[in-house]
VEXDREN-2710 file (C-alpha; in Angstrom, 1 decimal):
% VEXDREN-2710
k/r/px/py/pz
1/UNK/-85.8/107.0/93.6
2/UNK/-84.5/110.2/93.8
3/UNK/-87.3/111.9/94.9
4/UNK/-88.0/109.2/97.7
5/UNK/-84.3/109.8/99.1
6/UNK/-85.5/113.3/99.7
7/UNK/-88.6/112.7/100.9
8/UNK/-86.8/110.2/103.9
9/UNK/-84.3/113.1/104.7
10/UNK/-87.2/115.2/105.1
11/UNK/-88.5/112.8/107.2
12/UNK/-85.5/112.1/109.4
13/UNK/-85.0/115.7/109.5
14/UNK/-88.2/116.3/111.2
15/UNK/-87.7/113.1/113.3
16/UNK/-84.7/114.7/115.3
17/UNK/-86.4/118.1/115.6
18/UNK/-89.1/116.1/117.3
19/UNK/-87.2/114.8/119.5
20/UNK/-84.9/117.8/120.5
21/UNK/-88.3/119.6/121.0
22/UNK/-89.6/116.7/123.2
23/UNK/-86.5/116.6/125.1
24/UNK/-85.6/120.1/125.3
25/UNK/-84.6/120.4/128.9
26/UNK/-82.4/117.0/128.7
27/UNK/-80.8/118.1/125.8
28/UNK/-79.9/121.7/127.2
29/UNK/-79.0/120.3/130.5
30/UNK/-76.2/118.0/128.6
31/UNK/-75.4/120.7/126.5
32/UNK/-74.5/123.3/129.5
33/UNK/-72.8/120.0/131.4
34/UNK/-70.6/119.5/128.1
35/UNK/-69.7/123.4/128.0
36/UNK/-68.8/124.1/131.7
37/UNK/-67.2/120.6/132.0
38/UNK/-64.9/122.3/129.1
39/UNK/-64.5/125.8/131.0
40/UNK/-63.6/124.2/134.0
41/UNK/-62.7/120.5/134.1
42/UNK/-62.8/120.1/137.7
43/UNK/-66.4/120.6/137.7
44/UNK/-67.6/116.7/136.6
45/UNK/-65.4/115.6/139.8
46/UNK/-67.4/113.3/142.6
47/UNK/-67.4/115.6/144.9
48/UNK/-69.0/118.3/143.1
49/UNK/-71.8/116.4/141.5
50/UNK/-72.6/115.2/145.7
51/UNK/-72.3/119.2/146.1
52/UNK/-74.5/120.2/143.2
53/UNK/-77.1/117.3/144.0
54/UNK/-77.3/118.5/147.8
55/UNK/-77.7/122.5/146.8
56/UNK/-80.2/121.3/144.2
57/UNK/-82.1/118.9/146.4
58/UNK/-83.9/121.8/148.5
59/UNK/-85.3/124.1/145.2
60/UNK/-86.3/120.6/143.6
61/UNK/-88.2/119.4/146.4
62/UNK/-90.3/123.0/146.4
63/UNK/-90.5/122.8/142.6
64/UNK/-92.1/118.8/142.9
65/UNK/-95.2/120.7/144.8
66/UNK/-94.7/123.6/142.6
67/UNK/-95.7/121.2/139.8
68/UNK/-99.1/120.0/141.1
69/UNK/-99.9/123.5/141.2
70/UNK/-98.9/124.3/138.2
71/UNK/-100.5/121.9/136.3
72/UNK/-103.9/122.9/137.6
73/UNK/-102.7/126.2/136.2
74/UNK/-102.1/127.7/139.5
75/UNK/-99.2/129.4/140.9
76/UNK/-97.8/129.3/145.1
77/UNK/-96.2/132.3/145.7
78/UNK/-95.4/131.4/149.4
79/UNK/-93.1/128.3/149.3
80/UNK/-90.7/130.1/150.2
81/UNK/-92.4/132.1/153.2
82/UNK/-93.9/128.4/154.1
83/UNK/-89.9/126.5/154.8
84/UNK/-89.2/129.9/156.5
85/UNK/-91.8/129.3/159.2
86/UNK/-91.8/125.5/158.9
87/UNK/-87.7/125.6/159.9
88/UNK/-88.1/128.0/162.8
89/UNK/-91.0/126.0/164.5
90/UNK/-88.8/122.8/164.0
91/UNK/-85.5/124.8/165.1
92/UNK/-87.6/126.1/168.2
93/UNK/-88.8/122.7/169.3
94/UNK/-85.5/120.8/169.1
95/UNK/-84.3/124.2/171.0
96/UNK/-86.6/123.1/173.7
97/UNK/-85.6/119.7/173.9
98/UNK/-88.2/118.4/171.7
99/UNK/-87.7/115.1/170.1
100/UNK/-86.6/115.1/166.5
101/UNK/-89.4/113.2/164.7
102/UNK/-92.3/115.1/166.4
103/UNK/-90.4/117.9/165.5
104/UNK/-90.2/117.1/161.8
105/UNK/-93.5/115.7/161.7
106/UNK/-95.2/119.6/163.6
107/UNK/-93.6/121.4/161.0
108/UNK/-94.5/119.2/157.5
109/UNK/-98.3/119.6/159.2
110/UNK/-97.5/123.2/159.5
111/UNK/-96.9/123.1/155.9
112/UNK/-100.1/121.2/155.1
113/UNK/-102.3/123.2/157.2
114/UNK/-100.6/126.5/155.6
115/UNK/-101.4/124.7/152.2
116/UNK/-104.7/123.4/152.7
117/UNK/-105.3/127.1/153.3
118/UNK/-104.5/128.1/150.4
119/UNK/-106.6/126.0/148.6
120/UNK/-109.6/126.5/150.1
121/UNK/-109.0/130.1/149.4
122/UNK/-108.5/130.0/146.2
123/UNK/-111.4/127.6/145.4
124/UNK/-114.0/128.3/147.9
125/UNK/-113.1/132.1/148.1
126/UNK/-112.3/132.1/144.2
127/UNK/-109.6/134.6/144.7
128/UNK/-107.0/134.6/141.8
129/UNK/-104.0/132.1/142.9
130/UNK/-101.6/134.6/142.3
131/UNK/-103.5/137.3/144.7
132/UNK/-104.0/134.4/147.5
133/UNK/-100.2/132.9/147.7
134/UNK/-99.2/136.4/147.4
135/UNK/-100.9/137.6/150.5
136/UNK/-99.9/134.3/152.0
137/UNK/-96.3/134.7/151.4
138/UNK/-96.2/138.2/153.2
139/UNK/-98.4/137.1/155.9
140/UNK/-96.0/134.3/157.1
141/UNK/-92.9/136.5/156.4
142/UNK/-93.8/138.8/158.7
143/UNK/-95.1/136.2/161.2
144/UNK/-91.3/134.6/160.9
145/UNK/-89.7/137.5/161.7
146/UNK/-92.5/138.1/164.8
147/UNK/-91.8/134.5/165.8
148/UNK/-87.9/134.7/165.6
149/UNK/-87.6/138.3/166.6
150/UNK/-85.9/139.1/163.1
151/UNK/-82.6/136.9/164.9
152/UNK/-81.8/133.3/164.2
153/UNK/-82.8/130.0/165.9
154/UNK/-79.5/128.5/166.2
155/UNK/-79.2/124.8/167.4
156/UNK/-76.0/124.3/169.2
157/UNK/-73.5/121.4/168.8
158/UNK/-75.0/118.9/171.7
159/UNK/-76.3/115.3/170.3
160/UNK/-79.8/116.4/169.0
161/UNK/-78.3/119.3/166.8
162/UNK/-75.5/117.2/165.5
163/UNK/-78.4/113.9/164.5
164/UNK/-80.7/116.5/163.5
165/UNK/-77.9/117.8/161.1
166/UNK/-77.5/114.5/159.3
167/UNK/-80.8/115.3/157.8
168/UNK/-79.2/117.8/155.4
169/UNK/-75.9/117.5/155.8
170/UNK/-75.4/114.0/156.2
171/UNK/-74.8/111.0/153.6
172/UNK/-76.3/107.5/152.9
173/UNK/-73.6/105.2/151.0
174/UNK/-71.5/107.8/150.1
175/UNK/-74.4/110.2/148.8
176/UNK/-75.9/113.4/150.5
177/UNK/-78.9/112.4/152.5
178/UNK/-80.8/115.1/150.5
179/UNK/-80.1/114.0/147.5
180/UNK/-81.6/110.4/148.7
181/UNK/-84.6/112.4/150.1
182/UNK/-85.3/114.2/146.6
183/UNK/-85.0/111.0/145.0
184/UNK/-88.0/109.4/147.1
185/UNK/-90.0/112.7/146.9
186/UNK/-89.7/112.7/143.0
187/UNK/-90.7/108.7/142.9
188/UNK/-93.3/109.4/144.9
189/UNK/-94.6/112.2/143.2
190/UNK/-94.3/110.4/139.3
191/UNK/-96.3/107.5/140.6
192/UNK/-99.5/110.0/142.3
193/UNK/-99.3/111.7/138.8
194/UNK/-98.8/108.9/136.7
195/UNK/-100.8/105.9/138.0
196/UNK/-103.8/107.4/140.9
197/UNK/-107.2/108.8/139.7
198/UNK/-105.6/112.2/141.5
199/UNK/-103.3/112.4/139.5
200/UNK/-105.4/112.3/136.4
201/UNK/-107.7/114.6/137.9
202/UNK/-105.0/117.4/138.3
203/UNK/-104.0/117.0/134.3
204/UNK/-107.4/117.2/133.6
205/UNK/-108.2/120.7/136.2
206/UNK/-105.3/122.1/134.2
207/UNK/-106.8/121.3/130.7
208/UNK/-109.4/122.7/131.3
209/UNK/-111.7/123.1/134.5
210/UNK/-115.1/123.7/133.3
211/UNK/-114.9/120.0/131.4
212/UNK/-113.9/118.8/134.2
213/UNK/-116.8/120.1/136.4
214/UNK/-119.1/119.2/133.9
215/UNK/-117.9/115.6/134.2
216/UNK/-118.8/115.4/138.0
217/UNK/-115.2/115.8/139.3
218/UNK/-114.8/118.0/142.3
219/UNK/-112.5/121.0/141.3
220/UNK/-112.2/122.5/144.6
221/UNK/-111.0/119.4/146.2
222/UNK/-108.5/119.2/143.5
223/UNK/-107.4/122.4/143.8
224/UNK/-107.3/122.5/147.9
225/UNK/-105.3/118.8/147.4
226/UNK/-102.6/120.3/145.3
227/UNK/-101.7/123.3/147.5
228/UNK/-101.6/121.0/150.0
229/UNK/-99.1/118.9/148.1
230/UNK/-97.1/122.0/147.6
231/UNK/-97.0/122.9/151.4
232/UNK/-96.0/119.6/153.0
233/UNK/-93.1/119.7/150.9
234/UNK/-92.0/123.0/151.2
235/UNK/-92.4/122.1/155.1
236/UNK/-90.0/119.5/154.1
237/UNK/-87.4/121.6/152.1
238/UNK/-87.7/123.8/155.3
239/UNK/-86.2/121.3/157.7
240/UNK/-84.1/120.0/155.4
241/UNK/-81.9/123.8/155.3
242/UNK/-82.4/124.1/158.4
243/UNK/-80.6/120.7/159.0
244/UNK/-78.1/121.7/157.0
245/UNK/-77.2/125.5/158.6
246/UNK/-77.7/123.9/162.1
247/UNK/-79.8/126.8/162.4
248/UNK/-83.2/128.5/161.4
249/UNK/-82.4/131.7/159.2
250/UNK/-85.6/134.5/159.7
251/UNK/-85.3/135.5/156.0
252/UNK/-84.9/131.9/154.8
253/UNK/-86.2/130.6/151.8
254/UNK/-86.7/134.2/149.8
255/UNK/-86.4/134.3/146.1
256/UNK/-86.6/130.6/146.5
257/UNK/-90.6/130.6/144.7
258/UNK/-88.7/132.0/141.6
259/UNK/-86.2/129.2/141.4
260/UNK/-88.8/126.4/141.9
261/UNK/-91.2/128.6/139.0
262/UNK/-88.5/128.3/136.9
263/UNK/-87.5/124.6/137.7
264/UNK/-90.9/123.6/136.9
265/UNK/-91.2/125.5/133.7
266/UNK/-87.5/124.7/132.2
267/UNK/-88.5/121.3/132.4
268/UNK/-91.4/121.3/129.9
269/UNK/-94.4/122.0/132.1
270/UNK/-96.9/124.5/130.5
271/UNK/-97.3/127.7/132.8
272/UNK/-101.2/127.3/131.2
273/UNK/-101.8/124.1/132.9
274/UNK/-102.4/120.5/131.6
275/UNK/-99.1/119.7/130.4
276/UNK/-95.9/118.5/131.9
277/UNK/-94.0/115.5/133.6
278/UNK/-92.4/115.6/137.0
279/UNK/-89.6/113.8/135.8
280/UNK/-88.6/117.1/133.8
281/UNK/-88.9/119.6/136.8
282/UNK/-85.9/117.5/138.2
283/UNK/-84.2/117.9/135.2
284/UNK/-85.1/121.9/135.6
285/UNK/-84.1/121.9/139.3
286/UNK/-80.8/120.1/137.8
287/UNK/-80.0/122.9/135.2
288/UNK/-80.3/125.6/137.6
289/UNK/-78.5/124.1/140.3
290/UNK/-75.4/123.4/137.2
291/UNK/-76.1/126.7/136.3
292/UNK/-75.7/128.3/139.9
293/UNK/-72.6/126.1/140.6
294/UNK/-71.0/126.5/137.4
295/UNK/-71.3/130.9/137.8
296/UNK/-69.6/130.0/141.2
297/UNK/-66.8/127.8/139.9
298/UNK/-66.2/130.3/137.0
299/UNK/-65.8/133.0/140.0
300/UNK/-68.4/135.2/138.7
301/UNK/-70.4/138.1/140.5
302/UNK/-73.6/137.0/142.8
303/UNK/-75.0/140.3/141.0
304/UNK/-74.2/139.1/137.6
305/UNK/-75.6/135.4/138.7
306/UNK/-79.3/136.7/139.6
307/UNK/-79.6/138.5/135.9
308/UNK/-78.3/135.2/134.2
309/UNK/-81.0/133.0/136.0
310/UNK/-83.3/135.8/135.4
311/UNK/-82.4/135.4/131.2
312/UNK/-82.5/131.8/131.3
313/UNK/-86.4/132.1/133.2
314/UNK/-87.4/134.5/130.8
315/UNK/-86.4/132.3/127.7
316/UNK/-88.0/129.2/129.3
317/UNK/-91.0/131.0/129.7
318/UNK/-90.9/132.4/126.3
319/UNK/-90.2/128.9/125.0
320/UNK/-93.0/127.6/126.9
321/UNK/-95.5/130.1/125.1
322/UNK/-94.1/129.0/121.5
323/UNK/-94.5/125.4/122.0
324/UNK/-97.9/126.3/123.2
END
């Protein structure tokens, strides 16, 4: 009897350490909820949970596409570069007058063409992902700043800057209309990974690719659909800030590939491919946006706030080569 009672508590034991490793992120993002909520109790007030869901929406959005990528066991580099162009093309057209859906709808397909790019690249050229998105990412930051002259694309305050503007700073019932937007894109994203044949098919490029060749999938197509993902909504995250600043910003979107990295590996998703849910780089997104808000709230240095999310991307990554 006695030796059965140990046995269960060995059992239960290994049970909960199951779980806390299957729901890592979920039970750190709690945790550093529980310990900032404590710090600064101000902080788990309505109004800046609406704040934190609308400065996360934009790096969640990038890290959804980010995903698809990664769980090929790719990597897009030029997210970032790709909202950057995708917001001053949109900012120029409403500039000229241009209605606001075609304006929205010439960017995103500035973002797929950009992506599609990059897939074919990658697959047909068989460059490295890292090398292509790299070159990529330079290519349309400089093209940016040649497009904007280096200067901003600001939008005014007439009628089609202030309706544009409700885009990313507006609200829906009370909740930021980029939170709403992030919501649909994540929904939308869980269902192509979890119930179409695509969505199989990019699990099992990231497993591993030569199995999947061997079984008559086409790899390149799977590999050009992904980075296309990945563009259109970067394209998206692009309008979306530049919604928000009423303007288009030449140097927009930098750093922001690190954030969505990051996002998409502190919520479980194995930097080798294969392995991951969508529904955990939201919970990623979520614990660096607490993170980012919580350093501001607590007053602390914008120097001291890049080497904590730098700490807290190295330990996810180092977590992510231990489970693995």
């Amino acid at each position: 009897m006695s030796s059965q009672c140990i046995q269960n508590t060995k059992d239960s034991k290994l049970d909960i350490k199951n779980i806390l490793i299957k729901y890592k992120s979920l039970v750190g993002l709690l945790l550093l909820v529980g310990i900032v909520s404590i710090l600064s109790p101000s902080f788990l007030s309505t109004k800046n949970i609406f704040n934190i869901l609308r400065q996360t929406s934009v790096n969640a959005i990038i890290a959804a596409g980010m995903t698809f990528v990664i769980l090929t066991g790719g990597i897009d580099l030029s997210v970032g570069s790709i909202l950057a162009i995708s917001g001053a093309i949109c900012a120029s057209l409403l500039v000229s007058g241009q209605n606001i859906v075609i304006a929205i709808v010439i960017s995103i397909v500035i973002g797929a063409v950009v992506g599609f790019l990059n897939g074919f690249v990658i697959s047909k050229g068989k460059l490295q992902p890292f090398i292509a998105t790299l070159a990529t990412m330079t290519i349309l930051r400089g093209l940016t700043l040649v497009f904007t002259d280096g200067k901003p694309i600001t939008l005014g305050s007439g009628d089609l800057a202030i309706n544009f503007g409700k885009i990313g700073g507006g609200e829906i019932f009370s909740i930021p209309t980029p939170a709403i937007i992030m919501i649909v894109v994540f929904l939308v994203c869980a269902y192509i990974l979890n119930s179409t044949k695509m969505g199989r098919y990019t699990y099992a490029l990231g497993s591993n690719e030569e199995a999947t060749k061997l079984s008559g999938l086409n790899t390149d197509k799977i590999k050009i659909w992904v980075y296309t993902i990945s563009g259109i909504l970067s394209a998206l995250a692009g309008v979306i800030i530049t919604s928000r600043l009423y303007s288009a910003q030449p140097t927009a979107g930098t750093g922001y590939e690190l954030d969505a990295i990051a996002a998409v590996v502190l919520g479980g998703t194995s930097l080798t491919g294969g392995k991951g849910k969508i529904t955990g780089t939201i919970i990623g997104a979520l614990i660096i946006g607490v993170l980012s808000n919580a350093l501001n709230i607590l007053d602390v240095s914008s120097y001291y706030q890049m080497m904590v999310k730098g700490v807290v991307i190295l330990i996810a990554v180092l977590l992510d080569r231990r489970s693995n």
